[in-house]
One Martini backbone bead per residue (centre of mass of N, CA, C, O) as a GRO file, in nm:
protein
  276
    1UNK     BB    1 -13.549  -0.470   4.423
    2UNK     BB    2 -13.771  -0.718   4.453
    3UNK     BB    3 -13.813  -1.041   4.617
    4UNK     BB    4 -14.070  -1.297   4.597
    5UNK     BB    5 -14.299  -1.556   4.707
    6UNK     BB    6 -14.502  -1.786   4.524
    7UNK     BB    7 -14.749  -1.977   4.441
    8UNK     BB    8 -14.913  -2.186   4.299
    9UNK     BB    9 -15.229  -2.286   4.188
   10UNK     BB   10 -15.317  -2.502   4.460
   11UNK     BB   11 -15.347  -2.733   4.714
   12UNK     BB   12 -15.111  -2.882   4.669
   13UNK     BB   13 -14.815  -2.901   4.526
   14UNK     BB   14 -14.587  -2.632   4.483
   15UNK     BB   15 -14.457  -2.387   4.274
   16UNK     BB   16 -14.195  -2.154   4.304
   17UNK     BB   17 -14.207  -1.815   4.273
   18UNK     BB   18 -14.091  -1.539   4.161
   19UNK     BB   19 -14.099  -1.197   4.240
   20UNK     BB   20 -14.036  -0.923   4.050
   21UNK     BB   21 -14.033  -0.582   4.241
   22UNK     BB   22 -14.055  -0.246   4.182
   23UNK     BB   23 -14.356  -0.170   4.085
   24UNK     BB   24 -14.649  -0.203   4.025
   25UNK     BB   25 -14.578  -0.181   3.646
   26UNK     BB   26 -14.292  -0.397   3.757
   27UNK     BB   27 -14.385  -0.724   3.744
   28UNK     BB   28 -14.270  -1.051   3.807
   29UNK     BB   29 -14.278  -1.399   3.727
   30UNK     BB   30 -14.075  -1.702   3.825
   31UNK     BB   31 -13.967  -2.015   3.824
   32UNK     BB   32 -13.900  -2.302   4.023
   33UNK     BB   33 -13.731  -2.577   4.173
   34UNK     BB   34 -13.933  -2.553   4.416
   35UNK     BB   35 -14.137  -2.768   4.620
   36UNK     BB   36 -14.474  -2.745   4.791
   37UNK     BB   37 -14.709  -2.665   5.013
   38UNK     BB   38 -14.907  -2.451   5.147
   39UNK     BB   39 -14.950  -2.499   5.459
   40UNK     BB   40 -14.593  -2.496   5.464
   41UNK     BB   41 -14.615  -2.167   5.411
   42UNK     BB   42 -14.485  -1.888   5.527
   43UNK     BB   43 -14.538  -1.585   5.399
   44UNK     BB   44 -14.451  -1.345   5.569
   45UNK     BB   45 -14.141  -1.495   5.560
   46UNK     BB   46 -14.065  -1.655   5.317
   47UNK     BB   47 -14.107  -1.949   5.435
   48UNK     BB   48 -14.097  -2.285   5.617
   49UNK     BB   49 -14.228  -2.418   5.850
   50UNK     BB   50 -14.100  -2.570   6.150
   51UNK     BB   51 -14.286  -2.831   6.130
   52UNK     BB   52 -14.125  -2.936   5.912
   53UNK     BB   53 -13.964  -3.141   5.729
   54UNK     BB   54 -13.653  -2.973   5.634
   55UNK     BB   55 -13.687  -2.662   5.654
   56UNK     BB   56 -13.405  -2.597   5.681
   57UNK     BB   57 -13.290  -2.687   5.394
   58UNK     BB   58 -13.516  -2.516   5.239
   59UNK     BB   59 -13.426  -2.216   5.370
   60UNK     BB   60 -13.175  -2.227   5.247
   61UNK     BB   61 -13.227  -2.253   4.936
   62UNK     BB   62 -13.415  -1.967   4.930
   63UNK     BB   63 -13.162  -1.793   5.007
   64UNK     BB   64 -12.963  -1.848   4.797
   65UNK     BB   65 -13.160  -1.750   4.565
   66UNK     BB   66 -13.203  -1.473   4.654
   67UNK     BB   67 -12.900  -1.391   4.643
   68UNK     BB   68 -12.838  -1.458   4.354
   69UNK     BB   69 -13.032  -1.258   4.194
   70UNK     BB   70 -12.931  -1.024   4.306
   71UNK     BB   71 -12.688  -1.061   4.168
   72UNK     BB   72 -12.750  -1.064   3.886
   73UNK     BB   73 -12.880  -0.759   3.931
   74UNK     BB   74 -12.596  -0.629   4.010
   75UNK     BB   75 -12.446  -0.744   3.723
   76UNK     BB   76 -12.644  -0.556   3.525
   77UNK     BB   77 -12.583  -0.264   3.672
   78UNK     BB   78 -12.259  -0.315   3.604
   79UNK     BB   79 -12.327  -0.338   3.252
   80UNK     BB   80 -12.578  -0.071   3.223
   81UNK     BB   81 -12.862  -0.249   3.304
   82UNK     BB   82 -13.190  -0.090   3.308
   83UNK     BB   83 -13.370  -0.224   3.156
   84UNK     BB   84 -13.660  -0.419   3.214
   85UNK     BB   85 -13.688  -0.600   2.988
   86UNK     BB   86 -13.403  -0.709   3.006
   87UNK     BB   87 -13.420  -0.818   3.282
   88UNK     BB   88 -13.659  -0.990   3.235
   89UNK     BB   89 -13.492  -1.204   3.016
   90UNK     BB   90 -13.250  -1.291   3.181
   91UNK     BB   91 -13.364  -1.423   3.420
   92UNK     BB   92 -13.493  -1.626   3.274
   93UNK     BB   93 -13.222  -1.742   3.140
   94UNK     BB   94 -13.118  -1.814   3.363
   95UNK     BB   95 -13.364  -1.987   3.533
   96UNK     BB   96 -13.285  -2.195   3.264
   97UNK     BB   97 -12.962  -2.190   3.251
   98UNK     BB   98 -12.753  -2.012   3.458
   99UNK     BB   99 -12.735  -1.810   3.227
  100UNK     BB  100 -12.773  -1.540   3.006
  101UNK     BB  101 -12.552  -1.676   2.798
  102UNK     BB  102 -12.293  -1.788   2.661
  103UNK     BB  103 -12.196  -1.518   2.583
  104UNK     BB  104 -12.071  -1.255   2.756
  105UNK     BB  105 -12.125  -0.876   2.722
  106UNK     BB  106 -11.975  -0.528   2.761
  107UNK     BB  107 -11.871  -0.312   2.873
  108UNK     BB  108 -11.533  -0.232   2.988
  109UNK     BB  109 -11.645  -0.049   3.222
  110UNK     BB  110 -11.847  -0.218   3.374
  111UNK     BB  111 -11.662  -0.496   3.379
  112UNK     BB  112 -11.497  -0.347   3.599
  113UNK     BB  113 -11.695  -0.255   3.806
  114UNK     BB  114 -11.717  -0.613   3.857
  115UNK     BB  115 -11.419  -0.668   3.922
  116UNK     BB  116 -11.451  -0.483   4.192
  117UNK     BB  117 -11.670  -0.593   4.333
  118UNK     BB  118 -11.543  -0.901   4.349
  119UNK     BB  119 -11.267  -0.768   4.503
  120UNK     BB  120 -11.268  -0.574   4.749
  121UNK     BB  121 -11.238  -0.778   4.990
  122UNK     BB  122 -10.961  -0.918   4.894
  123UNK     BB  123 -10.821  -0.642   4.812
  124UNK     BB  124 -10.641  -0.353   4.826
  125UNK     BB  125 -10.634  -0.016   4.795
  126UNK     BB  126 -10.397   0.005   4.600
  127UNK     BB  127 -10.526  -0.239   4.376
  128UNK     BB  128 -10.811  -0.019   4.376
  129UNK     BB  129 -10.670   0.207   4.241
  130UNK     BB  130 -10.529   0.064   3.967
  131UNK     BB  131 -10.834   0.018   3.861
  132UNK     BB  132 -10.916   0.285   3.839
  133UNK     BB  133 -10.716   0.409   3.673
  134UNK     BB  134 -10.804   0.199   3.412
  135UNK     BB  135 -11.064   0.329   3.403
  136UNK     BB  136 -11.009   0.620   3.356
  137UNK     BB  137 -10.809   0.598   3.095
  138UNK     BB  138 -11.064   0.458   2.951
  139UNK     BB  139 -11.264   0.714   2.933
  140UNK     BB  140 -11.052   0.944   2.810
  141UNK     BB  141 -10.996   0.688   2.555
  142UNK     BB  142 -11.300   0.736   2.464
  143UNK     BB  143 -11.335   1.051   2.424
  144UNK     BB  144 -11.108   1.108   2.213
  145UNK     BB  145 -11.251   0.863   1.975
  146UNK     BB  146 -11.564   0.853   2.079
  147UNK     BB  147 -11.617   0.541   2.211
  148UNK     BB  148 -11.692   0.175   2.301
  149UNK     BB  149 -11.635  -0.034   2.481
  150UNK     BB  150 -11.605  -0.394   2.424
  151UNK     BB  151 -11.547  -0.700   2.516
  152UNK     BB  152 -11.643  -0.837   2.214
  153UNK     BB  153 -11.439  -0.648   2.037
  154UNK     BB  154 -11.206  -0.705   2.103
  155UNK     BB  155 -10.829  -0.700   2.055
  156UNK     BB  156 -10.547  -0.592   1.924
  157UNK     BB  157 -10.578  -0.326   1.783
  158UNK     BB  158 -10.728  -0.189   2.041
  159UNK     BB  159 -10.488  -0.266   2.260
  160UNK     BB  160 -10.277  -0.114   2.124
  161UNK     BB  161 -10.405   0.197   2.083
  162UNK     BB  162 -10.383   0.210   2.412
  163UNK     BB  163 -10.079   0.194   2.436
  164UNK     BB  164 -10.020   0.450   2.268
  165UNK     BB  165 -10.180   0.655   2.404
  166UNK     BB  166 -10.024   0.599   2.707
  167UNK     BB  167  -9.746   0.665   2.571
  168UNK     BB  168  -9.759   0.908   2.370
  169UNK     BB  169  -9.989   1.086   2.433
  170UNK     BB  170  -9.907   1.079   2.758
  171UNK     BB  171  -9.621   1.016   2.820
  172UNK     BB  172  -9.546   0.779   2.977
  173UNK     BB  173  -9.398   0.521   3.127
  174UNK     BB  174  -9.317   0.236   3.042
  175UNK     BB  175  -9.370   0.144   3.362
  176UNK     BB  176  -9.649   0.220   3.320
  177UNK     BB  177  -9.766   0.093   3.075
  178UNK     BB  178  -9.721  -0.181   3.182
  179UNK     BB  179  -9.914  -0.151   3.450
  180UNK     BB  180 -10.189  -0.112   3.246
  181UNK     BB  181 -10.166  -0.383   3.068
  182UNK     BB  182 -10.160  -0.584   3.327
  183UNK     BB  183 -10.436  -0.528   3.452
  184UNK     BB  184 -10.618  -0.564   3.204
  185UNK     BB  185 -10.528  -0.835   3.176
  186UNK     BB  186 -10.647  -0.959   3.430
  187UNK     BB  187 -10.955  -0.870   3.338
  188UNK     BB  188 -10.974  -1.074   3.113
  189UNK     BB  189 -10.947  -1.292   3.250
  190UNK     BB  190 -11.172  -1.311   3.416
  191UNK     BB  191 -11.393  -1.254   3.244
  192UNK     BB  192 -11.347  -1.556   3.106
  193UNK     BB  193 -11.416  -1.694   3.374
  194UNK     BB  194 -11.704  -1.574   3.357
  195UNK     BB  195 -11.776  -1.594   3.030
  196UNK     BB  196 -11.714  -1.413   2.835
  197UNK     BB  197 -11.589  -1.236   2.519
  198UNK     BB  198 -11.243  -1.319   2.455
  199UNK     BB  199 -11.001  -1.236   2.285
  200UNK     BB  200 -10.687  -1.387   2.246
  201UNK     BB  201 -10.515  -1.136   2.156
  202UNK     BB  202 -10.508  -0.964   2.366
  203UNK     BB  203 -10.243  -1.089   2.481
  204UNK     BB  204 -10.033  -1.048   2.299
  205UNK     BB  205  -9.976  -0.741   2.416
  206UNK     BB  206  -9.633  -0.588   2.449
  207UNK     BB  207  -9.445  -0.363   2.734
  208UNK     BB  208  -9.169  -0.291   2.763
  209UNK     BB  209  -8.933  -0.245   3.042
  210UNK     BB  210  -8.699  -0.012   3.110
  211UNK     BB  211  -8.358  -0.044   3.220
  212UNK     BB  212  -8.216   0.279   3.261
  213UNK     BB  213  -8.134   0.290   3.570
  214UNK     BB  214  -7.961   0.407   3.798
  215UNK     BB  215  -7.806   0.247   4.101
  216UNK     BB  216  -7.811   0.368   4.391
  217UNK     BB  217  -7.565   0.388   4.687
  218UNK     BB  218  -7.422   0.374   5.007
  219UNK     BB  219  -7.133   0.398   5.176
  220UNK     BB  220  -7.061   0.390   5.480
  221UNK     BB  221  -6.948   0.662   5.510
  222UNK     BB  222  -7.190   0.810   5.397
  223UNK     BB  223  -7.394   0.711   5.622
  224UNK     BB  224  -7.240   0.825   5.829
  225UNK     BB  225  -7.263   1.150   5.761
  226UNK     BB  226  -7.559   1.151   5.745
  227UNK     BB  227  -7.574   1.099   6.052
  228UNK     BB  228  -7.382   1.383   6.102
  229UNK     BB  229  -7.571   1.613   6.040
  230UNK     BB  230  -7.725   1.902   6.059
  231UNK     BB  231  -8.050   1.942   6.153
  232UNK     BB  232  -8.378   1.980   6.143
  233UNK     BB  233  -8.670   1.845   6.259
  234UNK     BB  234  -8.770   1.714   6.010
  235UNK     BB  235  -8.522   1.634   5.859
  236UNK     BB  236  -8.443   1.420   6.101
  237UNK     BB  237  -8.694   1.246   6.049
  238UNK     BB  238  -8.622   1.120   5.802
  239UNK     BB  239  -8.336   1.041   5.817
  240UNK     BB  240  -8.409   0.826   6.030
  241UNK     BB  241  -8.597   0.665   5.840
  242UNK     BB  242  -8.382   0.583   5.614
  243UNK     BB  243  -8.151   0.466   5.833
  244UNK     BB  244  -8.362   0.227   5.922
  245UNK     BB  245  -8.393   0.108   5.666
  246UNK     BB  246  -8.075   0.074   5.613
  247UNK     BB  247  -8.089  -0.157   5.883
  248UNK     BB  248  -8.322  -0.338   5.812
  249UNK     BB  249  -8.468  -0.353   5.489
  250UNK     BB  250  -8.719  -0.184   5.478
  251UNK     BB  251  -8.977  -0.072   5.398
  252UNK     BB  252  -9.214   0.217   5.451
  253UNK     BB  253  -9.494   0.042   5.490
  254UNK     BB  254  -9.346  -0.111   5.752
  255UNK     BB  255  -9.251   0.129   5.913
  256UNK     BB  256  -9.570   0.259   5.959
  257UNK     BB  257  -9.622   0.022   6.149
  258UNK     BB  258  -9.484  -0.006   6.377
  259UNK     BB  259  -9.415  -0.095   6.711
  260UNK     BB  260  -9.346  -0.210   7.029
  261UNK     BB  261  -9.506  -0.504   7.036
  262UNK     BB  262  -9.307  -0.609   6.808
  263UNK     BB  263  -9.083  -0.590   7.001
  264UNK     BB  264  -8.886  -0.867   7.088
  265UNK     BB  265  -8.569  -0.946   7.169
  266UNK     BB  266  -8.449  -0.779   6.937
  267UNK     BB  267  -8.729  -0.860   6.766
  268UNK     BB  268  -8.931  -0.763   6.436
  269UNK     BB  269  -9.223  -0.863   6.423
  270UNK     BB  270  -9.430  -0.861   6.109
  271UNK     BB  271  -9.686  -0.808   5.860
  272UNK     BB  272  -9.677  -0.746   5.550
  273UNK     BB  273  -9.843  -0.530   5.341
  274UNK     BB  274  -9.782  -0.611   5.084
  275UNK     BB  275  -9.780  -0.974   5.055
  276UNK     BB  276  -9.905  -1.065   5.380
   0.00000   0.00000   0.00000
């Protein structure tokens, strides 16, 4: 979609209007809050010409303008919403009041969508494959029972139904179940934030994670034994990676960055991956 700007017909100061552009059959023009004269509107570049006092000021308000309706129009795509006429009913309600409704909601699939685009830049690759994956199992979720989720509609008995889905019927563990509710419970909170309309139980579903693994160490000796195995040349470069991590005390994803650089005066320094 494209956007371009028109003046109403005027000769004097004109309000610029913005015009939404599909094709021939598809477009609409709605009204800004920004007036100009139409001799200093450079149509061309659908700027305000340079010889006009405050340009600078005027073309920089036309471009945050342009880029936020785009935005806006990203985030009904990523919401779902494809019919024109829906399209072009939001764009007019968030264009007088800044917002398409007072409470928002979607798809719950399409709101990850949405929480994951606004997320790319900031989050590492690890914690968007962790939303994919969440966005997965809710889509598997939905296949099973037939259904779609709503983000106005969940509830605790709908995400209570999702823990056991993933508890008992995929058979998870606990701490795969408990990272699983903690990802959506994130997405819920951002969406509260963004405005949608999200039901407060929801946060009440709580999956506890089994503390029942046996912990091992290695002593001296065994370590010592270890080192003086003989191995062939695979399996002796993983024990050496293995006993540089029990002597630096680093886990594997900061030893897979190691470099010679990183070492001056017998002192290892680098910027952890896990938590920057």
């Amino acid at each position: 979609m494209n956007i371009k700007y028109y003046l109403s017909n005027s000769k004097k100061e004109s309000t610029i209007r913005a015009c939404f552009i599909t094709d021939r059959n598809h477009q609409f023009k709605i009204q800004t809050s920004l007036r100009i004269e139409p001799k200093y509107l450079d149509k061309k570049i659908q700027r305000a010409k340079s010889t006009i006092h405050g340009s600078e000021v005027f073309n920089e308000s036309l471009t945050e303008l342009h880029l936020d309706l785009l935005k806006q129009i990203r985030i009904m795509k990523l919401e779902g919403i494809y019919e024109w006429h829906t399209i072009k009913q939001r764009l007019k309600a968030y264009m007088q009041t800044g917002s398409f409704d007072n409470q928002k909601s979607s798809k719950l699939i399409s709101a990850i969508e949405h929480y994951l685009y606004s997320e790319k830049n900031e989050s590492r690759k690890e914690t968007v494959r962790k939303y994919k994956i969440l966005r997965s199992l809710i889509q598997q979720f939905e296949s099973k029972y037939k259904s779609t989720l709503i983000t106005a509609s969940l509830d605790f008995t709908v995400v209570e139904k999702f823990r056991h889905y993933i508890l008992f019927e995929r058979n998870n563990r606990n701490d795969t179940a408990y990272k699983v509710i903690a990802s959506l419970k994130a997405v819920f909170r951002w969406l509260l934030k963004e405005g949608y309309q999200i039901n407060s139980s929801v946060f009440t579903v709580n999956q506890p994670v089994k503390s029942s693994y046996e912990i091992i160490t290695l002593n001296e000796d065994e370590i010592t034994l270890l080192k003086s195995i003989a191995l062939n040349p695979v399996l002796g470069k993983i024990r050496d990676c293995f006993i540089f991590q029990i002597y630096t005390g680093q886990r594997f994803s900061d030893m897979q960055q190691l470099s010679p650089n990183q070492v001056k005066d017998h002192m290892w320094t680098f910027r952890s991956v896990k938590n920057r």
